[in-house]
VOSE-50487 format. One record per residue: x, z, y of N, C-alpha, C in turn; residue in one letter. Coordinates in steps of 0.1 Angstrom, whole numbers, padded with zeros to 4 digits, always signed. Atoms other than C-alpha are relative to their C-alpha. Layout:
BEGIN
XZYXZYXZYA/...
//
This chain:
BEGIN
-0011-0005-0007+0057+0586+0110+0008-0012+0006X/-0011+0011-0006+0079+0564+0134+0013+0000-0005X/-0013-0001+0012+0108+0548+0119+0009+0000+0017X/-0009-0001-0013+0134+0564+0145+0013-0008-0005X/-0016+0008+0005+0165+0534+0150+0004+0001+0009X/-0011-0006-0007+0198+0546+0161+0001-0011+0009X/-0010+0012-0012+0214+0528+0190+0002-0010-0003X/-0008+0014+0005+0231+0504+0170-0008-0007-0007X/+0009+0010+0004+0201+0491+0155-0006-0003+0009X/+0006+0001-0010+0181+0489+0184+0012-0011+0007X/-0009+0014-0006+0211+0464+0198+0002-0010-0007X/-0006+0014+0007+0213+0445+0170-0020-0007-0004X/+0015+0004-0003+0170+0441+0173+0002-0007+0008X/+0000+0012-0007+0175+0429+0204+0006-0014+0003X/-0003+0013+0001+0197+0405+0197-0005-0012-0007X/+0009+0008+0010+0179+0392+0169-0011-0008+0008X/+0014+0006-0009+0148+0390+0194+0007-0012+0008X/-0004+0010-0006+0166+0370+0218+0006-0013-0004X/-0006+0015+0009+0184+0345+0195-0013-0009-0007X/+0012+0012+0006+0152+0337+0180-0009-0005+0012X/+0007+0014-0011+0137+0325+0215+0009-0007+0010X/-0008+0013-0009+0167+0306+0229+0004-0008-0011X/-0002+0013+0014+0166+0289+0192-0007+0001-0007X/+0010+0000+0010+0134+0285+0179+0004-0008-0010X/-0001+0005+0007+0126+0277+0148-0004-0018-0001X/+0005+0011+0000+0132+0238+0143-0015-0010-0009X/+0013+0003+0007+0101+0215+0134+0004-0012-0009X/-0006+0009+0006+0101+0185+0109+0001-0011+0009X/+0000+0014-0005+0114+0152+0118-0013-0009-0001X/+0011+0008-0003+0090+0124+0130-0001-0008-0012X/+0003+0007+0012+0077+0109+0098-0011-0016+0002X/+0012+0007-0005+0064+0078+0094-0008-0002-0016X/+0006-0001+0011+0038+0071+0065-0012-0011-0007X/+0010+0012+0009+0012+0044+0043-0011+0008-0006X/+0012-0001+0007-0021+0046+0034-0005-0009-0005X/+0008+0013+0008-0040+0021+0011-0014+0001-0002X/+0016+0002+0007-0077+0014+0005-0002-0013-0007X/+0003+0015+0008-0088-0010-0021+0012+0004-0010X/-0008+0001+0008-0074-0015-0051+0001+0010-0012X/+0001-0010+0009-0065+0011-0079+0002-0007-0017X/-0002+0002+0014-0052+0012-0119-0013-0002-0007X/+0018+0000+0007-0093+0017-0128-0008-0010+0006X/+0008+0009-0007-0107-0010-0106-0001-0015-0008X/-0001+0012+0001-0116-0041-0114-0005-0010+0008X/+0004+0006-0008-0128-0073-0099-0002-0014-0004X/+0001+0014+0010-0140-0109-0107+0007-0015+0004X/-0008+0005-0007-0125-0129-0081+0014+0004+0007X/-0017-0005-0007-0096-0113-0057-0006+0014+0003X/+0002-0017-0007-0091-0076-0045+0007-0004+0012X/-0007-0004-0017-0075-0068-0011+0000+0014-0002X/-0008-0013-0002-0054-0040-0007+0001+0001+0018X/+0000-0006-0015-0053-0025+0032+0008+0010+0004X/-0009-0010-0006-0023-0007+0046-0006+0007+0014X/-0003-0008-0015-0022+0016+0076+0012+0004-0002X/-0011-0007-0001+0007+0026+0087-0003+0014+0015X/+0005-0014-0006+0008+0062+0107+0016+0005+0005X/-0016-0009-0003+0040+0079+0126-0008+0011+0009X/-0002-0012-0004+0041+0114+0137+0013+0007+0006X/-0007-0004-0007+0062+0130+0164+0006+0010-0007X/+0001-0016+0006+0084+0162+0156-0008+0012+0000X/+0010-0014-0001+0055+0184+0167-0013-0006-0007X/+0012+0000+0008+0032+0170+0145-0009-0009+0002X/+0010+0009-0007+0012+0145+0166+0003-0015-0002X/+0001+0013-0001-0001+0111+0163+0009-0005+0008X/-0007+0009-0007+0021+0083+0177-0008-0012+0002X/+0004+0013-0002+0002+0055+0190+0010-0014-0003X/-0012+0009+0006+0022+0025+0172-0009-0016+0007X/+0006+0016-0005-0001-0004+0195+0011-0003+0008X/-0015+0007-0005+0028-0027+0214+0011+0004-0009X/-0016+0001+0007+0057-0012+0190-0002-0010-0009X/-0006+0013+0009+0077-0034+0169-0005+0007-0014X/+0006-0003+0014+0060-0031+0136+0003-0010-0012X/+0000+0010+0014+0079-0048+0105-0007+0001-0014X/+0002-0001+0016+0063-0054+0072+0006-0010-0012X/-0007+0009+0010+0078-0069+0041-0002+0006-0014X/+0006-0008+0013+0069-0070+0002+0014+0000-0003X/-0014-0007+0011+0095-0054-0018+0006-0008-0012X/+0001+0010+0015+0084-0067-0053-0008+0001-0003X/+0016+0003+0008+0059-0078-0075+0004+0002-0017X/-0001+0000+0018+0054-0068-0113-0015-0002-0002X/+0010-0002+0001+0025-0081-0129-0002+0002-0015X/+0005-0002+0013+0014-0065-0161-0008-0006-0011X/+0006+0000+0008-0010-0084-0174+0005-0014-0013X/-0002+0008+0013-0008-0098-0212-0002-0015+0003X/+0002+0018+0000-0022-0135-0200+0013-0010+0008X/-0012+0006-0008+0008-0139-0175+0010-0008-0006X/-0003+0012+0002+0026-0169-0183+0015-0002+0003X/-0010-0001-0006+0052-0165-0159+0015+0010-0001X/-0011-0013-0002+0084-0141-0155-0013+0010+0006X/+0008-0015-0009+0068-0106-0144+0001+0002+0015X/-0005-0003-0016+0085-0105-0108-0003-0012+0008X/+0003+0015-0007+0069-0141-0099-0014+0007+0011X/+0010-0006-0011+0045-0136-0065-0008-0009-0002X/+0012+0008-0002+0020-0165-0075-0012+0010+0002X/+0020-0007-0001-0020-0156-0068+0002+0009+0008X/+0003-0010-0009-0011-0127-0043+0009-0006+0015X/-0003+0006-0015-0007-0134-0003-0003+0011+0008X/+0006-0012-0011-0009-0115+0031-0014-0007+0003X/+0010+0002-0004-0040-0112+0044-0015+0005-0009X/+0008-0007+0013-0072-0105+0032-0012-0013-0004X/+0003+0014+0008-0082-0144+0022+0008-0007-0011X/-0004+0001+0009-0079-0148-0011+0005-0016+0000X/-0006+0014+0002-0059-0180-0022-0005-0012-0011X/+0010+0003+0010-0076-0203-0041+0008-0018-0008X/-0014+0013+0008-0054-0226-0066-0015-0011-0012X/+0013+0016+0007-0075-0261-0086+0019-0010-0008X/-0009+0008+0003-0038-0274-0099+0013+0005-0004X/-0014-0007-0001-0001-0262-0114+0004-0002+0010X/-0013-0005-0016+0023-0247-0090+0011+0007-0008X/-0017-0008+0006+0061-0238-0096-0001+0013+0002X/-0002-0005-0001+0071-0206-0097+0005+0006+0012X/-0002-0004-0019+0068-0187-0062+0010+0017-0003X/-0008-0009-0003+0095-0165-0055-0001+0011+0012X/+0000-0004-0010+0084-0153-0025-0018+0001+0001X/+0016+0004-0006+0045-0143-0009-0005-0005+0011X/+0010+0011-0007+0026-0166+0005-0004+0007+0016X/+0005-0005-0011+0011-0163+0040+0006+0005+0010X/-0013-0007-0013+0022-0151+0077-0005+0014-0004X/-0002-0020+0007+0033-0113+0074-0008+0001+0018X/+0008-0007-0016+0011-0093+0097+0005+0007+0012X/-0005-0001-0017+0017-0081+0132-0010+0013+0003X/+0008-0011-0001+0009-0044+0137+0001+0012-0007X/+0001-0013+0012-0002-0008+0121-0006-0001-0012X/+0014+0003+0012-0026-0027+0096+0004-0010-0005X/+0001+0017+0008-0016-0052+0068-0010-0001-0010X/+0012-0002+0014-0039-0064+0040+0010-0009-0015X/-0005+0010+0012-0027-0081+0008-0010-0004-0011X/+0012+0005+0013-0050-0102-0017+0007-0007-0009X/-0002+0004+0016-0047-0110-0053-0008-0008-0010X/+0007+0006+0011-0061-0132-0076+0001+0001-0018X/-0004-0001+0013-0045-0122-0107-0003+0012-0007X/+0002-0014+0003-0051-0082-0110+0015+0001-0011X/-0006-0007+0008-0028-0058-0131+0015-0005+0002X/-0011+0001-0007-0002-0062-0107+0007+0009+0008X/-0005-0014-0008+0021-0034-0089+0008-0011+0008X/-0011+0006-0014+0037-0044-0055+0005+0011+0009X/-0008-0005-0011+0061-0027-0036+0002-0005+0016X/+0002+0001-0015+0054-0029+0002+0011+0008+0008X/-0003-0008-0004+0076-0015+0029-0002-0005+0017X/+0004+0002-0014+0072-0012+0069+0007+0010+0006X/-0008-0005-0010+0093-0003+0096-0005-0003+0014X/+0007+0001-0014+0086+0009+0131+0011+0005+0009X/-0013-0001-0014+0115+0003+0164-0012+0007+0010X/+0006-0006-0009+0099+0027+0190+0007-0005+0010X/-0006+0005-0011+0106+0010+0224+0006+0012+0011X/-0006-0017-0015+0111+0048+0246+0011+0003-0008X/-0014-0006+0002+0137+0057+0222+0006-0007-0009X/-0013+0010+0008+0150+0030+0201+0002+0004-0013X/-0004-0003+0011+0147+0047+0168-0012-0007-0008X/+0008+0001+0014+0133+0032+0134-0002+0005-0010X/+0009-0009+0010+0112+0048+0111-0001-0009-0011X/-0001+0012+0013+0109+0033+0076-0008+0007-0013X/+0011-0010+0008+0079+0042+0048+0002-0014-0006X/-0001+0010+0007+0079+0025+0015-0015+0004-0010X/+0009-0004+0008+0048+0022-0010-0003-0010-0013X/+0002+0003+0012+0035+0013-0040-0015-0004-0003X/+0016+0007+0004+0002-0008-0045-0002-0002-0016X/+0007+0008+0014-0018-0015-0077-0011-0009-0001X/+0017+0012+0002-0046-0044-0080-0006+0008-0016X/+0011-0007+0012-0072-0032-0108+0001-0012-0009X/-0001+0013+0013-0078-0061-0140-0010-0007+0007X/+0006+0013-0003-0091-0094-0132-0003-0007-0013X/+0010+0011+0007-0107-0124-0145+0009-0002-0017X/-0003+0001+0008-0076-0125-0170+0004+0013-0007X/-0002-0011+0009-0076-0092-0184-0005-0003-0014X/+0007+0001+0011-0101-0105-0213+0002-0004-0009X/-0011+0011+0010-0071-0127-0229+0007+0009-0005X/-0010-0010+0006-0051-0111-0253+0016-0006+0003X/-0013+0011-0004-0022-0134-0240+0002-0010+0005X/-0001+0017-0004-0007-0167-0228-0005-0003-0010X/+0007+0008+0014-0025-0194-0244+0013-0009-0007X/-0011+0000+0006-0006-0209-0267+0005-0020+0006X/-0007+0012-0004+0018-0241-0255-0005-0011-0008X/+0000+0012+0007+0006-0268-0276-0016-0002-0003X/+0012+0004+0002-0021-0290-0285-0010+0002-0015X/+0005-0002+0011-0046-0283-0316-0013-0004-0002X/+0010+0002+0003-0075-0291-0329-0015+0013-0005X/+0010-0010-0002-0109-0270-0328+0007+0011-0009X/+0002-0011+0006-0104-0256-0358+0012+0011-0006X/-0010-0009+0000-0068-0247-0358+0002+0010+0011X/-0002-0009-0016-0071-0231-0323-0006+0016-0010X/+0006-0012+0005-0096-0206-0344+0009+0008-0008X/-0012-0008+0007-0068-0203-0370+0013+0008+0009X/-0009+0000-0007-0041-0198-0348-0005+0014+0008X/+0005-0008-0015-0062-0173-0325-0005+0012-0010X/+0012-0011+0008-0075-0153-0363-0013+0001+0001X/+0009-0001+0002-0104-0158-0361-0012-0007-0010X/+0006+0008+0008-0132-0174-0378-0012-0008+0004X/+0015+0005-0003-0166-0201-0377-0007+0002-0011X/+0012+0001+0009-0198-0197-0390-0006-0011+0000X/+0003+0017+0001-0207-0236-0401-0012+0001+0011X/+0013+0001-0003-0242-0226-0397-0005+0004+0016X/+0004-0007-0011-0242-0213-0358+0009-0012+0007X/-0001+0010-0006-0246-0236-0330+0007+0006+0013X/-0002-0003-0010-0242-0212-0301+0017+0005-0001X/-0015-0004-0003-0207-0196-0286-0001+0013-0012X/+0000-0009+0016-0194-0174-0318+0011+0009+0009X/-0018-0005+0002-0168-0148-0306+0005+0004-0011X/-0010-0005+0010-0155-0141-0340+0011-0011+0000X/-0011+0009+0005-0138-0170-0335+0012+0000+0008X/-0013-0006-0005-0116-0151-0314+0005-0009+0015X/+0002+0010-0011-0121-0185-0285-0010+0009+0010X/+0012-0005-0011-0135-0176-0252-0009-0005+0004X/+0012+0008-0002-0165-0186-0239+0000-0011+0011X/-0004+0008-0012-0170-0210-0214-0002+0009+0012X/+0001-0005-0013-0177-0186-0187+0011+0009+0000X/-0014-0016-0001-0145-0161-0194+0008-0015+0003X/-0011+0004+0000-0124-0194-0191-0004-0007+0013X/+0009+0004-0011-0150-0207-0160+0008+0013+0013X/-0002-0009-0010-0139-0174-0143+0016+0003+0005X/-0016+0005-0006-0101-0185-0145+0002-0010+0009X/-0004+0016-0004-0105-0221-0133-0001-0002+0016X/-0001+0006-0017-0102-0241-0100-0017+0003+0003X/+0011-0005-0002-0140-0234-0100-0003+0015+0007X/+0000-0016-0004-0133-0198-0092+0010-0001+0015X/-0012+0002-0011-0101-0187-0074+0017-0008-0010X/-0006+0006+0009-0079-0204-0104+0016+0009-0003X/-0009-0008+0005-0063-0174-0118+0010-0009-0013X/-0005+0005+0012-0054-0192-0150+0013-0009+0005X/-0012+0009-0006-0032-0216-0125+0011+0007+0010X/-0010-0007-0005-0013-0187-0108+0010+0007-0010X/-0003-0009+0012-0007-0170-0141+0011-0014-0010X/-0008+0012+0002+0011-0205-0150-0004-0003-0014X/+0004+0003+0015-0008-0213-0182+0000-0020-0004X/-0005+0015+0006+0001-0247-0198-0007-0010+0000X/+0010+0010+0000-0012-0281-0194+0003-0010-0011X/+0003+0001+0011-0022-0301-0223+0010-0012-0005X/-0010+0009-0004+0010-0320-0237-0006-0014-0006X/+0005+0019+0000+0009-0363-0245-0010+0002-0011X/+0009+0007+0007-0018-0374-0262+0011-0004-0016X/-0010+0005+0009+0003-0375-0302-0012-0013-0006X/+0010+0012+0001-0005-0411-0314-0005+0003-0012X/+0012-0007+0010-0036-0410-0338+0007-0009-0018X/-0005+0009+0015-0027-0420-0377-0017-0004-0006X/+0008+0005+0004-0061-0426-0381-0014+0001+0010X/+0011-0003-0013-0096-0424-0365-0004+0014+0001X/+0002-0016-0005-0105-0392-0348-0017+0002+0002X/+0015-0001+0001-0142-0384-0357-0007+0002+0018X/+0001-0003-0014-0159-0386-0321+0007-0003+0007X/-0012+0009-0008-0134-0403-0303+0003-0011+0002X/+0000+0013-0002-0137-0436-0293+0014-0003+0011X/-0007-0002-0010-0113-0429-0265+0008+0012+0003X/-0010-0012+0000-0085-0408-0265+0006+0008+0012X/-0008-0007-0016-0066-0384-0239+0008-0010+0003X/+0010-0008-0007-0066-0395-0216-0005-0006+0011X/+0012+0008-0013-0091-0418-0204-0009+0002-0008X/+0012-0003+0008-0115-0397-0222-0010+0000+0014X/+0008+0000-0012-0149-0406-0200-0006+0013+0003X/+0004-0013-0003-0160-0370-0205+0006+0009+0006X/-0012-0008-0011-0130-0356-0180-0010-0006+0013X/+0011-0003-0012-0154-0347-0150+0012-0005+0015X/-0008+0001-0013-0139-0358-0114+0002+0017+0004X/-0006-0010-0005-0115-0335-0103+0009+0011-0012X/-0009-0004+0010-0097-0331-0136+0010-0009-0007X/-0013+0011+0009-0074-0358-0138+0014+0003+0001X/-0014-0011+0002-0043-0352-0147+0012+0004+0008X/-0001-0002+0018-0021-0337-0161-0014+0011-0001X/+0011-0009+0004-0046-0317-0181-0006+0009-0009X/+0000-0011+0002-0060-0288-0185-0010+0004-0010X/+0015+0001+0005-0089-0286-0216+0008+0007-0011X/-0003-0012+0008-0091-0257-0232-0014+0002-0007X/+0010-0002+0011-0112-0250-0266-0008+0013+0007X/+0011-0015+0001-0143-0223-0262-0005+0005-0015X/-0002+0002+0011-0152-0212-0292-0019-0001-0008X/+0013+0009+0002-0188-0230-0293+0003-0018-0004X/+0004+0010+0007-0195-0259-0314-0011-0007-0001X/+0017+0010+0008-0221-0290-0326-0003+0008-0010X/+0008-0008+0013-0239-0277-0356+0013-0007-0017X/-0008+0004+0008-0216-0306-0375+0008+0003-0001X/-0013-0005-0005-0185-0297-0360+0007-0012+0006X/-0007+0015-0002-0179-0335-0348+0004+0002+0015X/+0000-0005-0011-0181-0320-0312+0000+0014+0005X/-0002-0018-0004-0167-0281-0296+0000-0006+0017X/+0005+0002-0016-0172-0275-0260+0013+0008+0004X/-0017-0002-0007-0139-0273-0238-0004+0000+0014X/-0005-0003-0016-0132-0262-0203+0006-0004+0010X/-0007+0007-0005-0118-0283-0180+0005+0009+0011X/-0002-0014-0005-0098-0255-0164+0006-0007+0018X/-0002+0000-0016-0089-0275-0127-0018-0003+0003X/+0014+0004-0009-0127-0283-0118-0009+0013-0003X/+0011-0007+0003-0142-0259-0143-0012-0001-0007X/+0008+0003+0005-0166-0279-0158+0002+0000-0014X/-0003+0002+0017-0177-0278-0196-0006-0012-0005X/+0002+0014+0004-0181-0308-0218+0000+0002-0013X/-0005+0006+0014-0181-0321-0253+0015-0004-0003X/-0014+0005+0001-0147-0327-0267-0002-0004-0017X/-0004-0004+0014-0139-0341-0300+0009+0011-0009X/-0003-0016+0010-0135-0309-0326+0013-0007-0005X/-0015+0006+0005-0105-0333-0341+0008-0004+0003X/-0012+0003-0011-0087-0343-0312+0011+0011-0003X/-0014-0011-0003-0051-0322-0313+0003+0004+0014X/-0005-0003-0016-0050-0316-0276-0009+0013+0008X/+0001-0005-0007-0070-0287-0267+0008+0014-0001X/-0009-0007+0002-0052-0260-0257-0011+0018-0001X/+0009-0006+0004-0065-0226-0271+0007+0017+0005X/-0001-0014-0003-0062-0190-0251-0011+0012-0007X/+0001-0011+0010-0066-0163-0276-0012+0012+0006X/+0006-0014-0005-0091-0131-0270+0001+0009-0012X/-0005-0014+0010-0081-0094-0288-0009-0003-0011X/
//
């Protein structure tokens, strides 16, 4: 059955009709927006990651905006880095830079307040890390030259765990001797085993190889401690003819100050443990009774 409408609905129809096409319905404002590739809370990596922005603007009707010639700012926000080995304050930007060449540290550096590198020019930035288990706040703004308005999108990056995820912590500030590093770290040696032990809770030489100036020298972004004076000896130091630190077994490219950190491989006697010369990277003999190597812990 037809729905019969009186007069006066039939006038107030058509007005309806007409109001709604001399005032369509409005569309959303021109958005602008970030996308990331690379990176992630589940990733990991053994050297550096790189993170990859795009930036994206959309008209009110929905459509691409070509953003080639506009003014395109980017700038990092902040930096927190989560992981347990970090050394530094949390909000410090060592080990990460624009671009997508990773930074590659062999020596301490102060605390960087700021990231490294020229900021990018365009719809595309990248950012590289050497530290992992880091969150950074990115943000990018775009001046359209036809109408003069800026757009502004903020985001939130993650780097995946790096080389120092495998530390249960900063290493510890001070100098020790083999077999207190093991104390100190919980763990224990087996007299009778020659090769690398992890019970003894020391890393190996290739987990502390994959921090050093050999690598991208996470361990020296992450601001981990270099090894304090040489304390004078009260007696002779089994293996040690020569003390820190014109010890002849410091490899060129590790002179100081310095960086020799316990592994938790030993001689069979115990008169000699194998240490890490964490700016070159190389491993060596050290006297096991020296007090100076410095000893980064594993869970």
């Amino acid at each position: 059955m037809a729905f019969d409408c009186p007069p006066s609905c039939r006038s107030l129809l058509v007005c309806m009709i007409m109001l709604g096409l001399s005032c369509p319905v409005s569309l959303p404002a021109a958005a602008l927006s970030l996308s990331a590739k690379g990176g992630g809370a589940l990733s990991t990596f053994a050297e550096s990651q790189t993170v990859t922005l795009t930036a994206s603007l959309k008209d009110d009707a929905g459509r691409t905006v070509s953003l080639d010639g506009e003014q395109v700012r980017w700038s990092a926000v902040s930096s927190h880095v989560r992981s347990k080995a970090w050394a530094r304050p949390a909000d410090r930007w060592n080990g990460l830079c624009w671009g997508g060449k990773a930074l590659s540290l062999s020596g301490p550096e102060e605390d960087s307040l700021r990231m490294t590198g020229a900021v990018p020019v365009g719809p595309t930035a990248s950012l590289t890390d050497i530290v992992g288990e880091r969150d950074v706040t990115v943000q990018v703004s775009v001046t359209l030259k036809k109408t003069g308005k800026t757009h502004t999108a903020t985001t939130r990056i993650v780097f995946g765990k790096g080389p120092l995820s495998v530390f249960a912590g900063a290493p510890l500030k001070i100098g020790t001797t083999w077999k207190e590093a093991i104390s100190r770290c919980g763990g224990k040696d087996d007299p009778d085993v020659e090769t690398y032990q992890p019970c003894t809770r020391l890393p190996s030489r290739e987990q502390l190889q994959a921090v050093s100036g050999a690598k991208k020298g996470a361990a020296f972004a992450a601001g981990w401690p270099q090894n304090p004076p040489c304390p004078p000896r009260k007696g002779p130091i089994p293996g040690a003819a020569i003390p820190l630190p014109r010890d002849s077994d410091i490899p060129p490219g590790s002179e100081g100050p310095y960086f020799i950190y316990w592994t938790g491989e030993a001689e069979k006697v115990r008169v000699f443990a194998i240490v890490v010369y964490l700016q070159s990277g190389s491993a060596g003999r050290y006297p096991a009774a020296a007090p100076v190597g410095i000893a980064a812990c594993l869970p």
